[in-house]
C-alpha positions as CSV (number, residue, x, y, z in Angstrom):
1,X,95.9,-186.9,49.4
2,X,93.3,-186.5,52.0
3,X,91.1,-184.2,52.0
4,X,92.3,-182.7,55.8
5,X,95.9,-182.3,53.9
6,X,94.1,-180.1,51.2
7,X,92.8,-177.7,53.8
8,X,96.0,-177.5,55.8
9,X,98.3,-177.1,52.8
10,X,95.7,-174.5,52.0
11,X,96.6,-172.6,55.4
12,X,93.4,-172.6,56.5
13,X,91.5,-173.7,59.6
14,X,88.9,-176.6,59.1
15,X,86.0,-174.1,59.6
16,X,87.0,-172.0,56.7
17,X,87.5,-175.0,55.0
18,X,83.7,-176.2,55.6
19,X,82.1,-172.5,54.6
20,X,83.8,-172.7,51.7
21,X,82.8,-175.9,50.6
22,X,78.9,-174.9,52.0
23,X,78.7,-171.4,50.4
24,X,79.7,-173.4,47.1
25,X,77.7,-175.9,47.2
26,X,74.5,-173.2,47.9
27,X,75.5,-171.7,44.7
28,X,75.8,-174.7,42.4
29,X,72.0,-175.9,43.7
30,X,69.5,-175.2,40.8
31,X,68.3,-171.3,40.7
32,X,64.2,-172.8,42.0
33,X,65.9,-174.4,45.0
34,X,68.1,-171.1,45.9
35,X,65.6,-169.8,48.1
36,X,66.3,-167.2,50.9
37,X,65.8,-169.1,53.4
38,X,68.9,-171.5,52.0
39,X,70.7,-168.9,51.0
40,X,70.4,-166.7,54.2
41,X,72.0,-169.7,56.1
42,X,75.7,-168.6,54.7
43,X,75.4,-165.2,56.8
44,X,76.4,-165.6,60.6
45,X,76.8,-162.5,62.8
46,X,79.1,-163.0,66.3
47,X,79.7,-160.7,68.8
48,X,82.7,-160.0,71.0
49,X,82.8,-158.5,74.5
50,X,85.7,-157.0,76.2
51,X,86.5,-158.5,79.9
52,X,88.7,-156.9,82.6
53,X,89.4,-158.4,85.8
54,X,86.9,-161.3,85.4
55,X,84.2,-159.6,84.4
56,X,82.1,-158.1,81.2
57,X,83.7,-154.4,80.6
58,X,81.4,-153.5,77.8
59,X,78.5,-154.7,76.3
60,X,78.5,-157.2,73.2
61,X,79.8,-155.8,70.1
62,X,79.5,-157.1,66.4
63,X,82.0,-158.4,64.3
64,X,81.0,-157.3,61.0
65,X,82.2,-154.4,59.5
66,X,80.3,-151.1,59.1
């Protein structure tokens, strides 16, 4: 089986896919080569912003959760 079929049969999108497959390999490396810098590479932050008509109707908001 491929390894495409493994994430589709999964029921999840290819991006999912590869951040799972990052965030585990981060936390298999040896503990002297999990620095913060390495680590911190797992955390994204995006932003969404509403449109009406064309055009920006809010500024940019985060998708995290509070």
């Amino acid at each position: 089986m491929s390894s495409s079929a493994v994430w589709r049969k999964a029921g999840i999108t290819y991006s999912a896919y590869l951040s799972i497959a990052a965030r585990t390999l981060r936390a298999a490396l040896k503990p002297e080569l999990q620095t913060a810098t390495v680590m911190a590479r797992s955390h994204t932050d995006a932003y969404f912003t509403k449109y009406k008509d064309g055009a920006p109707a809010s500024e940019p908001e985060s998708l995290q959760k509070k």
